[in-house]
Structure formats: structure tokens, C-alpha cells
Chimera marker file (.cmm) of the C-alpha trace (Angstrom):
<marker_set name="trace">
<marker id="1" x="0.000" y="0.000" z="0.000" r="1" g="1" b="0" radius="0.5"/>
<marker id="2" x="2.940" y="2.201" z="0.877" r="1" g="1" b="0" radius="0.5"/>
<marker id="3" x="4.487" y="2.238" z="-2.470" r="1" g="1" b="0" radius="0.5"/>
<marker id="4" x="1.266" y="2.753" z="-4.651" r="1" g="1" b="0" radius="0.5"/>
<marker id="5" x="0.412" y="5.763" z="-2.104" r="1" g="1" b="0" radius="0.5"/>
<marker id="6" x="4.235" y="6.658" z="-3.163" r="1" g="1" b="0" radius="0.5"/>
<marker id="7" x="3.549" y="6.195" z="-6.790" r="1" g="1" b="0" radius="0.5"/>
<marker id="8" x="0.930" y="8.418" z="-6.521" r="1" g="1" b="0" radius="0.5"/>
<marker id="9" x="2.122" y="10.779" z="-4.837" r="1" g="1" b="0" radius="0.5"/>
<marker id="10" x="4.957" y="10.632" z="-7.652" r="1" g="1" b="0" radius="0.5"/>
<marker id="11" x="3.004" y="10.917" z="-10.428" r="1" g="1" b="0" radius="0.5"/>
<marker id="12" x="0.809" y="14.007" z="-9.018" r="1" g="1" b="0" radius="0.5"/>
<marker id="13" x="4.229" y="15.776" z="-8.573" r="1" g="1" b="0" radius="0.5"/>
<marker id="14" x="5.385" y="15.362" z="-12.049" r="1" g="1" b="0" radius="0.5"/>
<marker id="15" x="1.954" y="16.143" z="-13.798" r="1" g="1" b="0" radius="0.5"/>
<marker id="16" x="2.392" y="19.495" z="-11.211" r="1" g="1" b="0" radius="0.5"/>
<marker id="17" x="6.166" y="20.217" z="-12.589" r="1" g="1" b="0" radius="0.5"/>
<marker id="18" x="5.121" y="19.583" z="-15.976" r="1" g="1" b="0" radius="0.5"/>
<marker id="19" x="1.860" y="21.561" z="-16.057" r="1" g="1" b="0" radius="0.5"/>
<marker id="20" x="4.527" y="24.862" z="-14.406" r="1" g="1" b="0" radius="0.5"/>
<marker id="21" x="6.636" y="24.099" z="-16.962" r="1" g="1" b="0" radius="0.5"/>
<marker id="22" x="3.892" y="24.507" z="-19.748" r="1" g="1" b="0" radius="0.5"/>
<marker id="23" x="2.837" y="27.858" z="-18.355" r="1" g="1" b="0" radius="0.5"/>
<marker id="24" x="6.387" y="29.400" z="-17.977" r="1" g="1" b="0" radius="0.5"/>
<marker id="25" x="6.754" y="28.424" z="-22.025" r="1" g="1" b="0" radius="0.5"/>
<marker id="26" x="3.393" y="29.960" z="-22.172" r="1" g="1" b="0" radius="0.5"/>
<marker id="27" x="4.318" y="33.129" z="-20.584" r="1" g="1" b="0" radius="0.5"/>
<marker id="28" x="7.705" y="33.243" z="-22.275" r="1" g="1" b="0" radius="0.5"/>
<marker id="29" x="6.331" y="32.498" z="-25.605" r="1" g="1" b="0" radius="0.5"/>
<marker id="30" x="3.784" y="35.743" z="-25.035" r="1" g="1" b="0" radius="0.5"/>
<marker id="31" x="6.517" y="37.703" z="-24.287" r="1" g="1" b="0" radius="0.5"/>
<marker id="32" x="8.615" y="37.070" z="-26.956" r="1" g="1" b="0" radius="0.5"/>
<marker id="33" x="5.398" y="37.421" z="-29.371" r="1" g="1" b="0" radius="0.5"/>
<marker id="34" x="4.773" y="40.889" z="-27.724" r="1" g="1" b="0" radius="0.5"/>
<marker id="35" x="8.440" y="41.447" z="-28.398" r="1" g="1" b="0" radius="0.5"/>
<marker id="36" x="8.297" y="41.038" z="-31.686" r="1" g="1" b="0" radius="0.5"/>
<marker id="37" x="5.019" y="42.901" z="-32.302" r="1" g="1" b="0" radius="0.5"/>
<marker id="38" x="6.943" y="45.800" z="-31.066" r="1" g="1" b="0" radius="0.5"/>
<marker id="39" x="9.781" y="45.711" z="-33.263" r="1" g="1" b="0" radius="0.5"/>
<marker id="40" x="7.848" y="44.732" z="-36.029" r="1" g="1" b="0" radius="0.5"/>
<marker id="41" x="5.636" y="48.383" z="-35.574" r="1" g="1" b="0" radius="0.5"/>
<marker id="42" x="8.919" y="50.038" z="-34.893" r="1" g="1" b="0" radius="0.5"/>
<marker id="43" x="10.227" y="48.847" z="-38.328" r="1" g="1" b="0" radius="0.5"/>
<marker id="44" x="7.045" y="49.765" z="-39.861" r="1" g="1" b="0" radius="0.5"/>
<marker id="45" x="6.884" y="53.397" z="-39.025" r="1" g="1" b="0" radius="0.5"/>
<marker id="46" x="10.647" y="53.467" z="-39.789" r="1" g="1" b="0" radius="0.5"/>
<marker id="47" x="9.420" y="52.442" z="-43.193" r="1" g="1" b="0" radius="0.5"/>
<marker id="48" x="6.968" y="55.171" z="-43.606" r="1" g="1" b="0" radius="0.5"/>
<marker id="49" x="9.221" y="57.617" z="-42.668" r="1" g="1" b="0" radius="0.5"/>
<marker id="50" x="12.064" y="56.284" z="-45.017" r="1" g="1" b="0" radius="0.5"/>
<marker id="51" x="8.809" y="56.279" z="-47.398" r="1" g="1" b="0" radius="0.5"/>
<marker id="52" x="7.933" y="59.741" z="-46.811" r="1" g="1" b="0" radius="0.5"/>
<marker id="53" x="11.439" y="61.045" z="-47.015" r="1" g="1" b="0" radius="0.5"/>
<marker id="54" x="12.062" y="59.327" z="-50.661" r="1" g="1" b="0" radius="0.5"/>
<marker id="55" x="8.824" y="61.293" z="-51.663" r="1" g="1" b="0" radius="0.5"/>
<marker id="56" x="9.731" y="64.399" z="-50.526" r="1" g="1" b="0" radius="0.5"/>
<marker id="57" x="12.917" y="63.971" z="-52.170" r="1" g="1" b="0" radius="0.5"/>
<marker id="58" x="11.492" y="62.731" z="-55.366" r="1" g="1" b="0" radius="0.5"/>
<marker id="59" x="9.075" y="65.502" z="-55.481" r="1" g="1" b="0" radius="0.5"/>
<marker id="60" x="11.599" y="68.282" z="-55.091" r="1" g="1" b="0" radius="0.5"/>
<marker id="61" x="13.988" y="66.491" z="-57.692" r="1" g="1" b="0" radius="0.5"/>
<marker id="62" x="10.719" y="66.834" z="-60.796" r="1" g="1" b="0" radius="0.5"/>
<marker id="63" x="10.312" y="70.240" z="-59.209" r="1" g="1" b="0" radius="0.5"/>
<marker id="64" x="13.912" y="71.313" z="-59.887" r="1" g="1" b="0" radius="0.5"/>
<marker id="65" x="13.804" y="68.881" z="-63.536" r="1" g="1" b="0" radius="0.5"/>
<marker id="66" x="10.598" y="71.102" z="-64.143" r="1" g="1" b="0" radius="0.5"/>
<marker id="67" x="12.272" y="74.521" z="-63.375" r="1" g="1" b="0" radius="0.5"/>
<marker id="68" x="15.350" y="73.242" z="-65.414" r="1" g="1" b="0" radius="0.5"/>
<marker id="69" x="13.279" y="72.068" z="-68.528" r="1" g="1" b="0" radius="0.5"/>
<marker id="70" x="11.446" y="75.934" z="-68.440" r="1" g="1" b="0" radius="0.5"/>
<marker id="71" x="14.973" y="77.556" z="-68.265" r="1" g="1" b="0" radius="0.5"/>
<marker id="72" x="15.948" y="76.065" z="-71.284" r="1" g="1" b="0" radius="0.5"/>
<marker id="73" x="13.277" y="76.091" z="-73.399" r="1" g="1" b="0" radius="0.5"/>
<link id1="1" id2="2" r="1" g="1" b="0" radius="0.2"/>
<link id1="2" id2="3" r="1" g="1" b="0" radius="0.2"/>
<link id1="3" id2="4" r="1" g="1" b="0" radius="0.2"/>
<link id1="4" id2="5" r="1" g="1" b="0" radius="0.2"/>
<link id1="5" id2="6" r="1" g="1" b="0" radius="0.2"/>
<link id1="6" id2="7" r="1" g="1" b="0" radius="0.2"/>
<link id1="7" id2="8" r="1" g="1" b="0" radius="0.2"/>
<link id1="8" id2="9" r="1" g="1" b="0" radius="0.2"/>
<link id1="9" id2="10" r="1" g="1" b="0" radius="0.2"/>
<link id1="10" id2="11" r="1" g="1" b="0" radius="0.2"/>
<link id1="11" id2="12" r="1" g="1" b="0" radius="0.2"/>
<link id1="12" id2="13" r="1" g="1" b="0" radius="0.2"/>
<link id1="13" id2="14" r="1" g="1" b="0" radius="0.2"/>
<link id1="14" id2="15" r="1" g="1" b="0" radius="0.2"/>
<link id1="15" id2="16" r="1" g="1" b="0" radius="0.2"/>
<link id1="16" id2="17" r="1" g="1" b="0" radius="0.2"/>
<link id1="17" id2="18" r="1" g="1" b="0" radius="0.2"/>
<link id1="18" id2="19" r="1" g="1" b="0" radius="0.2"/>
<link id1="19" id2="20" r="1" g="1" b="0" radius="0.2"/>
<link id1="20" id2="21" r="1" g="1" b="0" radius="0.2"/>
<link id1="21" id2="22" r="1" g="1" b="0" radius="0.2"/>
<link id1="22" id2="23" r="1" g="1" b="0" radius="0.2"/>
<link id1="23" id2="24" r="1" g="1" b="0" radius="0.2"/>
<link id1="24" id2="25" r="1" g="1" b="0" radius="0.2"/>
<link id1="25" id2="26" r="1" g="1" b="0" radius="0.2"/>
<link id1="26" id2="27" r="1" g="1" b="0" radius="0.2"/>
<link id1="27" id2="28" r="1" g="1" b="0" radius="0.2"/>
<link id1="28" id2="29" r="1" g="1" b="0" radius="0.2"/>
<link id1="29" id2="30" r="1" g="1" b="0" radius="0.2"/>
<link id1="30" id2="31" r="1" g="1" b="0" radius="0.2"/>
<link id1="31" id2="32" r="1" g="1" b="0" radius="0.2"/>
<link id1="32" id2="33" r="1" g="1" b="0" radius="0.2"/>
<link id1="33" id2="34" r="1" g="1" b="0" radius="0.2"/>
<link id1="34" id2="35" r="1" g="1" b="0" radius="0.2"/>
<link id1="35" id2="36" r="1" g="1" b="0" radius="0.2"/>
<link id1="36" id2="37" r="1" g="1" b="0" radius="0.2"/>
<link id1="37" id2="38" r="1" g="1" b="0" radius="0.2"/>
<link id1="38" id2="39" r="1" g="1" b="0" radius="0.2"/>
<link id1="39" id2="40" r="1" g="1" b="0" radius="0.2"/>
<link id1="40" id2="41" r="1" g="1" b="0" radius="0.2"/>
<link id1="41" id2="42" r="1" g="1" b="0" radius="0.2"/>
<link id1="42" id2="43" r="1" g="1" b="0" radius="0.2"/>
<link id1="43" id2="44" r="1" g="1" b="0" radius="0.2"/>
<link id1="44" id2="45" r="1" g="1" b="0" radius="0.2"/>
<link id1="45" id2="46" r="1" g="1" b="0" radius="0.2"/>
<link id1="46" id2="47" r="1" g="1" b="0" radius="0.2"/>
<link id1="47" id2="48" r="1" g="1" b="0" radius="0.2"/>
<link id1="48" id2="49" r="1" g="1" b="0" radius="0.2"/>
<link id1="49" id2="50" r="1" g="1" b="0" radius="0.2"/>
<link id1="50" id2="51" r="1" g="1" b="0" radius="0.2"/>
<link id1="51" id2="52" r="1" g="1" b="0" radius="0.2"/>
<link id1="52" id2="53" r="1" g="1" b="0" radius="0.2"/>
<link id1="53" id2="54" r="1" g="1" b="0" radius="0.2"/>
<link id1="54" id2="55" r="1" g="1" b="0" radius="0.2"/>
<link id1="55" id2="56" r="1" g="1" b="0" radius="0.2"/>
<link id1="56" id2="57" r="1" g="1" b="0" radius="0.2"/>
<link id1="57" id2="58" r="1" g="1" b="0" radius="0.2"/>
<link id1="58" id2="59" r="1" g="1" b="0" radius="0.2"/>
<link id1="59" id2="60" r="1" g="1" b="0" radius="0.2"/>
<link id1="60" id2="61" r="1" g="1" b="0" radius="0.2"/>
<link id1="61" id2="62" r="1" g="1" b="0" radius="0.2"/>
<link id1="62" id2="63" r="1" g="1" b="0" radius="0.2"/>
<link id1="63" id2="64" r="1" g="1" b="0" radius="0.2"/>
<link id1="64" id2="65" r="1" g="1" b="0" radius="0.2"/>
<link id1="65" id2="66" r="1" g="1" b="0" radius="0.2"/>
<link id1="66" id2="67" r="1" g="1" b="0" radius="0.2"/>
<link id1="67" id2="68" r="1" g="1" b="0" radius="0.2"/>
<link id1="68" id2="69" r="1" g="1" b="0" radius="0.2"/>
<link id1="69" id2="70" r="1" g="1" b="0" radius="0.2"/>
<link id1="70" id2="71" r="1" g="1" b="0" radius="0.2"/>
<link id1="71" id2="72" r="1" g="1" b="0" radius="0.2"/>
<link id1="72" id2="73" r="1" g="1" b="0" radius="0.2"/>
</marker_set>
């Protein structure tokens, strides 16, 4: 009787480690997700700035073109 009460007891102790063991991956896996959530909208308003800058620059570049093309006409 002793050593199934010990088996038991075994076995409720390892389900218990294992189930703490799921939940810290759990928790580390949602951190890491909301990790990379954060970079990944930090890279994406970098991009629409880089965006936004290449427009501007492309937009005064045909205004210049433009002003050269009526000079020399």
C-alpha cells in the first residue's frame, strides 16, 4: 500500500512540474510574441518615414527637372 500511495504521490508531482513548466513556455512564448510585435511596428513606421522622405525627395527632384526644362526652353 505504501508504495502505490508513493507512486501516486509521484506521479501528481510530475503532472504538477510539468503543467509549471507549460505555463512558464506559455508566458515566455507571449513575451517574446509581444516582443516582436513591437519591433515589427517600430520597423514599420521606420518604413513610412524612409517612405515619406524618398517622396519628398522625389518631389523636389521633378520640381527642380521642371524649373530646369522651363529655363531652357
Amino acid at each position: 500500500m505504501d508504495i502505490i500511495l508513493y507512486l501516486h504521490l509521484l506521479c501528481l508531482v510530475l503532472y504538477w512540474i510539468i503543467s509549471l513548466r507549460v505555463d512558464a513556455c506559455s508566458a515566455f512564448d507571449m513575451e517574446r510574441e509581444r516582443e516582436w510585435r513591437q519591433r515589427e511596428n517600430a520597423l514599420k513606421v521606420q518604413i513610412a518615414q524612409l517612405e515619406a522622405t524618398l517622396k519628398a525627395d522625389l518631389g523636389e527632384k521633378g520640381e527642380s527637372l521642371n524649373t530646369v526644362r522651363g529655363l531652357s526652353k
